[in-house]
DOKEKE-617641 format. One record per atom (N, C-alpha, C, CB): residue number from 1; atom name; x, y, z; residue in one letter. Coordinates in pm, 1 decimal, decimal comma. Last residue first. Glycine has a CB too. Layout:
(rec NUM; CA; (X; Y; Z); a)
...
! end
This chain:
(rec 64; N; (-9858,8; 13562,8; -15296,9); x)
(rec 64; CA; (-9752,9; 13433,5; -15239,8); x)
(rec 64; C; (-9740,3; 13393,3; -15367,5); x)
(rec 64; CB; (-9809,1; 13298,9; -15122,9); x)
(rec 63; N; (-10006,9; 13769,1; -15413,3); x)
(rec 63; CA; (-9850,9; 13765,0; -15397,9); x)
(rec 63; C; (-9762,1; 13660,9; -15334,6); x)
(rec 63; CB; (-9818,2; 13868,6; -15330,8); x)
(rec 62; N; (-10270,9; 13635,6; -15411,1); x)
(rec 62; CA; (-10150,2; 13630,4; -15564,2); x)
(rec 62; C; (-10052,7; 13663,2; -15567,4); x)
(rec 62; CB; (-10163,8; 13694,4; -15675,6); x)
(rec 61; N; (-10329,9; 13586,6; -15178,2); x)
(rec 61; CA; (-10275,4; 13476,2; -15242,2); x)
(rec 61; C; (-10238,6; 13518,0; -15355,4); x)
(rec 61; CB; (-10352,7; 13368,8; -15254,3); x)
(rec 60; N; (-10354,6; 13872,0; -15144,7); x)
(rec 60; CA; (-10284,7; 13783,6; -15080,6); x)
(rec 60; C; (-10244,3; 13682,1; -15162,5); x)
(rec 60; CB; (-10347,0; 13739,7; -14979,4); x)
(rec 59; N; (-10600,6; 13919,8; -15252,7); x)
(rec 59; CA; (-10454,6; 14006,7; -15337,1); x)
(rec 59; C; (-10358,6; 13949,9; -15274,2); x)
(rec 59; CB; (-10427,4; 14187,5; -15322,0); x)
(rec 58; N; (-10743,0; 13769,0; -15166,2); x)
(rec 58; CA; (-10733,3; 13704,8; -15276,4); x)
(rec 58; C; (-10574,0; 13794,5; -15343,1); x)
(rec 58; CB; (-10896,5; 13718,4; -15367,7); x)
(rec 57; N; (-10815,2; 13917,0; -14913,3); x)
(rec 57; CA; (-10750,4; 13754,0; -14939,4); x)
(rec 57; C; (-10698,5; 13686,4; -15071,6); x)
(rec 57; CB; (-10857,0; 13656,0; -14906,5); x)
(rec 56; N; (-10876,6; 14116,6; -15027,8); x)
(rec 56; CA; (-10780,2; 14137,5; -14937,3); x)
(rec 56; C; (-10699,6; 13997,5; -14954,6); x)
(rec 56; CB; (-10840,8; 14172,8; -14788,1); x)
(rec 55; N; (-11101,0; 14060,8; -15108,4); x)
(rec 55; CA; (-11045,3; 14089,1; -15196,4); x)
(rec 55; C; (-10899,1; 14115,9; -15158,5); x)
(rec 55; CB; (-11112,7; 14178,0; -15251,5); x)
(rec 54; N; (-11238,6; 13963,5; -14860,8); x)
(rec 54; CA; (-11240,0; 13870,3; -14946,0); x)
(rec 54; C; (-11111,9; 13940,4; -15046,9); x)
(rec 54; CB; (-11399,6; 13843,9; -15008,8); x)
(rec 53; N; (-11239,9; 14207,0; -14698,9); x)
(rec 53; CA; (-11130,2; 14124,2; -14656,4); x)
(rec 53; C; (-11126,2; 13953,0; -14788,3); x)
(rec 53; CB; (-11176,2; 14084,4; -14453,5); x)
(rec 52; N; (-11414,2; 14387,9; -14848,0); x)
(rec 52; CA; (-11251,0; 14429,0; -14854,9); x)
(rec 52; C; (-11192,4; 14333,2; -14813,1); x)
(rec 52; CB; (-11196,1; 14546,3; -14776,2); x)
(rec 51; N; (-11647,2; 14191,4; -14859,1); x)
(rec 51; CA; (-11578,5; 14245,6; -14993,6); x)
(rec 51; C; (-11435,6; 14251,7; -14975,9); x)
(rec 51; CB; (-11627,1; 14392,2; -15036,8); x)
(rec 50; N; (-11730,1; 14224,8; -14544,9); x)
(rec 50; CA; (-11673,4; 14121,4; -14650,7); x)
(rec 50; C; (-11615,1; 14128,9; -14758,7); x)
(rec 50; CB; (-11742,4; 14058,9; -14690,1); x)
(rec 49; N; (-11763,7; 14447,1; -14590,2); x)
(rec 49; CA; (-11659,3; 14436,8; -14469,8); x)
(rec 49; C; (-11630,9; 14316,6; -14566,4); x)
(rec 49; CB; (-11705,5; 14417,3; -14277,8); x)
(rec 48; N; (-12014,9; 14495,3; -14704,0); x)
(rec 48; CA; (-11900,9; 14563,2; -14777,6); x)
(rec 48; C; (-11759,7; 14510,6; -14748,4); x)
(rec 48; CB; (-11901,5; 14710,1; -14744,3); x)
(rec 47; N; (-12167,9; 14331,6; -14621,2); x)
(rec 47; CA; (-12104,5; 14275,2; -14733,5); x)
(rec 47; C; (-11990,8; 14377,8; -14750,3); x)
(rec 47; CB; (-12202,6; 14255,8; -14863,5); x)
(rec 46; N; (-12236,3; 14530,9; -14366,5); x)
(rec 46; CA; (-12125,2; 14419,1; -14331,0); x)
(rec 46; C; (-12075,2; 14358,5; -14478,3); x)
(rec 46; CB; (-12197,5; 14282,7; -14224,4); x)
(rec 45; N; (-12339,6; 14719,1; -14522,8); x)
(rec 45; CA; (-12196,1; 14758,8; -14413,4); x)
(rec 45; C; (-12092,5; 14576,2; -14403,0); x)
(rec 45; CB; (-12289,3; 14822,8; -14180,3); x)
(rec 44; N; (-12556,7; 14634,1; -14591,1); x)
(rec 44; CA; (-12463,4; 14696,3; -14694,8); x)
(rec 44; C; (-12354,2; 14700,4; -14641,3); x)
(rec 44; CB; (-12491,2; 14824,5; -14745,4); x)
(rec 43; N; (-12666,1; 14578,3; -14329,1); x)
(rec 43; CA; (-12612,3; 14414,0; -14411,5); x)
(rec 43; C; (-12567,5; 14485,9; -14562,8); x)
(rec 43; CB; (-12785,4; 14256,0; -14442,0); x)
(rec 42; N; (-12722,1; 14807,4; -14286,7); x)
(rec 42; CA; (-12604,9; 14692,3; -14122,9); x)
(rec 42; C; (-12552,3; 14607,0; -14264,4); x)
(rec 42; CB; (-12743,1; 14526,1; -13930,3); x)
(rec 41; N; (-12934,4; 14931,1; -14428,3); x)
(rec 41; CA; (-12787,9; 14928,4; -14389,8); x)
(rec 41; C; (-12683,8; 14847,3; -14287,3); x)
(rec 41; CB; (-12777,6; 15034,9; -14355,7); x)
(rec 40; N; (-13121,5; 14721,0; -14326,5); x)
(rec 40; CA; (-13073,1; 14730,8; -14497,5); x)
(rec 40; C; (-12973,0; 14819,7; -14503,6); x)
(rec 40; CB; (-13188,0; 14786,3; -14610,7); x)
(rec 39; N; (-13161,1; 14798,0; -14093,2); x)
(rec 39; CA; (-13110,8; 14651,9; -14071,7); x)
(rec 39; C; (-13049,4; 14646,0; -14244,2); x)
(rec 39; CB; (-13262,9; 14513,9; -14016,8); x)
(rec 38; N; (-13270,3; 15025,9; -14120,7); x)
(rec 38; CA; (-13156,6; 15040,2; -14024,6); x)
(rec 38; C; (-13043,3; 14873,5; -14049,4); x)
(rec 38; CB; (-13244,6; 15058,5; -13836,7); x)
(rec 37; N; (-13489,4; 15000,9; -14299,6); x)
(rec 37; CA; (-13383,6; 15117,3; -14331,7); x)
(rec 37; C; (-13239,9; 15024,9; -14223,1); x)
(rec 37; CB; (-13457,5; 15327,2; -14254,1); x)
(rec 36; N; (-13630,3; 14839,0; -14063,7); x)
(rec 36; CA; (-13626,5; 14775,1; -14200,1); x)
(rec 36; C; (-13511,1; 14858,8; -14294,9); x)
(rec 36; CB; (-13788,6; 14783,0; -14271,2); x)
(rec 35; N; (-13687,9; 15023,7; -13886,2); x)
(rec 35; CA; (-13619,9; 14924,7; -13834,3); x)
(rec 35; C; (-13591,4; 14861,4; -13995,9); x)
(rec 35; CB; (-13709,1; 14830,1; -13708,8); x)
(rec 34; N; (-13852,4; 15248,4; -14027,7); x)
(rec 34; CA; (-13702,4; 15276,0; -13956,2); x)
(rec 34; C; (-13587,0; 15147,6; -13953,7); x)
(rec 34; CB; (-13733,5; 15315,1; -13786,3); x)
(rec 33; N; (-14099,2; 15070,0; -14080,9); x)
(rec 33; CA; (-13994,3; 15127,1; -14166,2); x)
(rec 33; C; (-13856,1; 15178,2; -14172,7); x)
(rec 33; CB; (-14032,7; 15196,6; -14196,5); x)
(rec 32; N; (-14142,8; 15010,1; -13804,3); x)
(rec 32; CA; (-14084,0; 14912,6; -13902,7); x)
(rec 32; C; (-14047,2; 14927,0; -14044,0); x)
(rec 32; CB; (-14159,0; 14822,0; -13908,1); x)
(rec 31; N; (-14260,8; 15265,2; -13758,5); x)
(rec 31; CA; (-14128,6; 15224,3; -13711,0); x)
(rec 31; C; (-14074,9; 15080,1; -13786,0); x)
(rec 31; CB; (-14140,4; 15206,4; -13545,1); x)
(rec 30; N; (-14456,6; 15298,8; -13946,6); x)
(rec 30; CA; (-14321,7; 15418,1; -13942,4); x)
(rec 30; C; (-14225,2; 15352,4; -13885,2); x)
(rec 30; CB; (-14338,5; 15563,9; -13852,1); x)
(rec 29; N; (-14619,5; 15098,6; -13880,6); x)
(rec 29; CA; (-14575,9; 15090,5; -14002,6); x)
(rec 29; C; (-14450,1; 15198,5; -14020,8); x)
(rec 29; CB; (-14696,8; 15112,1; -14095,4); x)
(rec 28; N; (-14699,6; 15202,9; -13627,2); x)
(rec 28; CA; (-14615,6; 15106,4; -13632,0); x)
(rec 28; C; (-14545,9; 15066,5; -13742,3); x)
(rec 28; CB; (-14666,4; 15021,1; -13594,6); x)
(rec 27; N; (-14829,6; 15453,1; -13670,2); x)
(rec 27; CA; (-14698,4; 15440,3; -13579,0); x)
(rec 27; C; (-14594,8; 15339,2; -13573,3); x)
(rec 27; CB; (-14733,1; 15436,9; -13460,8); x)
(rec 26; N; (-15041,1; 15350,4; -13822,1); x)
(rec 26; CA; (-14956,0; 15407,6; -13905,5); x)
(rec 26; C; (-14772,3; 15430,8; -13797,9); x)
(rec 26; CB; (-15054,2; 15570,1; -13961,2); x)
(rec 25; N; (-15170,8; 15206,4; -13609,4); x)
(rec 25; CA; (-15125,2; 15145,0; -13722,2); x)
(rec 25; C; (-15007,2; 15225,4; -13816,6); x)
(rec 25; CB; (-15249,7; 15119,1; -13798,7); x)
(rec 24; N; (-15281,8; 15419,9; -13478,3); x)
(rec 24; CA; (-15191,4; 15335,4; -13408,3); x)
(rec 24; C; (-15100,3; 15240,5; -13516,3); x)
(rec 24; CB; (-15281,3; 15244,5; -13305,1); x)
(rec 23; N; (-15428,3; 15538,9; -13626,1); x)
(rec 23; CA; (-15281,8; 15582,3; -13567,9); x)
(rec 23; C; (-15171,7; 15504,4; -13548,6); x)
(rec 23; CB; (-15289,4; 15628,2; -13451,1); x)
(rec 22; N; (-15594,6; 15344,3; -13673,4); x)
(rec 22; CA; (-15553,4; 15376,5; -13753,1); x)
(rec 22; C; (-15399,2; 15529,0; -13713,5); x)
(rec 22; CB; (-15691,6; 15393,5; -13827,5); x)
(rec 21; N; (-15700,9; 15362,2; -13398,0); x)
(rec 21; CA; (-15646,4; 15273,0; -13478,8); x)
(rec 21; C; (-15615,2; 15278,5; -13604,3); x)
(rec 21; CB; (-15700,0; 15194,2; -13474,9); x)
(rec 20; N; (-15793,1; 15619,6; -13319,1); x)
(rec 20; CA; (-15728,3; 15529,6; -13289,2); x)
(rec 20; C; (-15647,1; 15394,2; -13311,7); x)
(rec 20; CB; (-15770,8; 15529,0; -13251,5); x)
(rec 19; N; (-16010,6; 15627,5; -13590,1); x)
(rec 19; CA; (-15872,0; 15739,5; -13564,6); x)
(rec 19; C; (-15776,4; 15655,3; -13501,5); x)
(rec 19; CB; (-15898,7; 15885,3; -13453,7); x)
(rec 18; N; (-16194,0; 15446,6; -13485,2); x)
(rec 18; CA; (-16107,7; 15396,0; -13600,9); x)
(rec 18; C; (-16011,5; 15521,6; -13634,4); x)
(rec 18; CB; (-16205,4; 15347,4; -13740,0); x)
(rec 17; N; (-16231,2; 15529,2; -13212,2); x)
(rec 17; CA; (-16163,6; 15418,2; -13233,5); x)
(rec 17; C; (-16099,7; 15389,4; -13355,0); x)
(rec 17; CB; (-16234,7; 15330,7; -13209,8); x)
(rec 16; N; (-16401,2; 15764,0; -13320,8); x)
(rec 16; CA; (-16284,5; 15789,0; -13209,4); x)
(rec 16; C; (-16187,3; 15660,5; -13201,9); x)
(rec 16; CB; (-16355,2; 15814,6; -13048,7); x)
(rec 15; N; (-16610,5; 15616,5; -13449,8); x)
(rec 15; CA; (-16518,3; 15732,5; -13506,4); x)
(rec 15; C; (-16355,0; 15746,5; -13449,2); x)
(rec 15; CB; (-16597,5; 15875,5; -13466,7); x)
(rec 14; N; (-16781,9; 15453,1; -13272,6); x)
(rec 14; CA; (-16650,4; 15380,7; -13372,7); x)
(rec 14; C; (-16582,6; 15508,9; -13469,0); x)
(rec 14; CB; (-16727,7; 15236,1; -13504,3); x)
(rec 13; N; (-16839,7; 15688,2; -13152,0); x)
(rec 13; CA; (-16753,2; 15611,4; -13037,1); x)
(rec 13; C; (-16691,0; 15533,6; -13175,7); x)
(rec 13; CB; (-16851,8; 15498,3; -12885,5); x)
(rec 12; N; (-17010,2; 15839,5; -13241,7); x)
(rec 12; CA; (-16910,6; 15859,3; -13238,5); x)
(rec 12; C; (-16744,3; 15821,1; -13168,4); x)
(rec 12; CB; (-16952,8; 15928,8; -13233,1); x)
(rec 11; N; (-17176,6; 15612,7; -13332,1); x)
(rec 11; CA; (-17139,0; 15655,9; -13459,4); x)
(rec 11; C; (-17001,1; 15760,3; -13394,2); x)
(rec 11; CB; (-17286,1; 15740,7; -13555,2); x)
(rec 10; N; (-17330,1; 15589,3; -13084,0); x)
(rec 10; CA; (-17255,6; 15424,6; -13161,6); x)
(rec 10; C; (-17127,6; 15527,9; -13266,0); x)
(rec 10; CB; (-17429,2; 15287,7; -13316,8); x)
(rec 9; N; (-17389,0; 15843,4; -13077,0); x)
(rec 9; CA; (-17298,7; 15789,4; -12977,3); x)
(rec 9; C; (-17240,9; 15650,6; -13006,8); x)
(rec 9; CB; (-17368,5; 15784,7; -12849,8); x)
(rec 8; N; (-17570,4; 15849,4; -13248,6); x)
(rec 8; CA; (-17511,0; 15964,3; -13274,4); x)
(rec 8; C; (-17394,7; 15888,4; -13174,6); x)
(rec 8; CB; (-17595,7; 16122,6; -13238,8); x)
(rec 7; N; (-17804,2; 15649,1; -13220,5); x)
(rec 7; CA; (-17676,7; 15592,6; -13310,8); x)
(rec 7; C; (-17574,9; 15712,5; -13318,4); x)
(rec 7; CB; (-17724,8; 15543,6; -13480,5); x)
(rec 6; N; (-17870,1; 15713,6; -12941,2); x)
(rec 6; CA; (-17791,4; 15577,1; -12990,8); x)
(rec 6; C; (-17722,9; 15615,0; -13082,7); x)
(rec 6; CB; (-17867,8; 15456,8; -13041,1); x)
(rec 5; N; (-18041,0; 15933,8; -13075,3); x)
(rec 5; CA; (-17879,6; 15959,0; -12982,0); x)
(rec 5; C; (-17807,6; 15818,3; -12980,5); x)
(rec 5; CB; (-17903,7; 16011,6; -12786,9); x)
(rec 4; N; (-18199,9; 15844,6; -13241,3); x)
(rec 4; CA; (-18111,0; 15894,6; -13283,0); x)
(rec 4; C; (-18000,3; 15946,1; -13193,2); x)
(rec 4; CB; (-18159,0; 15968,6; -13349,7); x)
(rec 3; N; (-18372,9; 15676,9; -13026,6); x)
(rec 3; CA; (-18283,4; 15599,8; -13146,2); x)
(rec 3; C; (-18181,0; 15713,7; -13192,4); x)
(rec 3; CB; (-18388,1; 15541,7; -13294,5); x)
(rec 2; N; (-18351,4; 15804,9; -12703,5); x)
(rec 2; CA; (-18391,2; 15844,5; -12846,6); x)
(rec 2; C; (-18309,2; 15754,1; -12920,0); x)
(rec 2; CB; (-18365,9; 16001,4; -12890,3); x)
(rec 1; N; (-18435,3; 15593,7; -12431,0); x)
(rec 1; CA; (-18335,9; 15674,2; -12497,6); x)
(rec 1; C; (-18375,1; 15687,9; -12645,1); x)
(rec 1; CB; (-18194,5; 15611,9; -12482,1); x)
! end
């Protein structure tokens, strides 16, 4: 086999893989960006929940 088809076929086989992986990478970095958005709202939602029933508690005890 010709050295230069070796390396034309080494050269386009780690082409096709580092696309592949580097997809693949960016697919995952998108979704753990989603998941990282989704969970940094849950825990604005829930301090908030906390807030109203802390401040809830406290407008309580100043009318007893």
């Amino acid at each position: 086999m010709n050295e230069f088809l070796k390396m034309d076929i080494f050269f386009l086989v780690t082409t096709i893989a580092v696309v592949l992986f580097a997809s693949l990478g960016t697919a995952i970095l998108w979704r753990l960006v989603r998941i990282l958005k989704n969970i940094d709202r849950i825990s604005e939602q829930i301090a908030s929940v906390f807030n109203f029933f802390g401040a809830r508690k406290k407008q309580s005890r100043k009318n007893d």
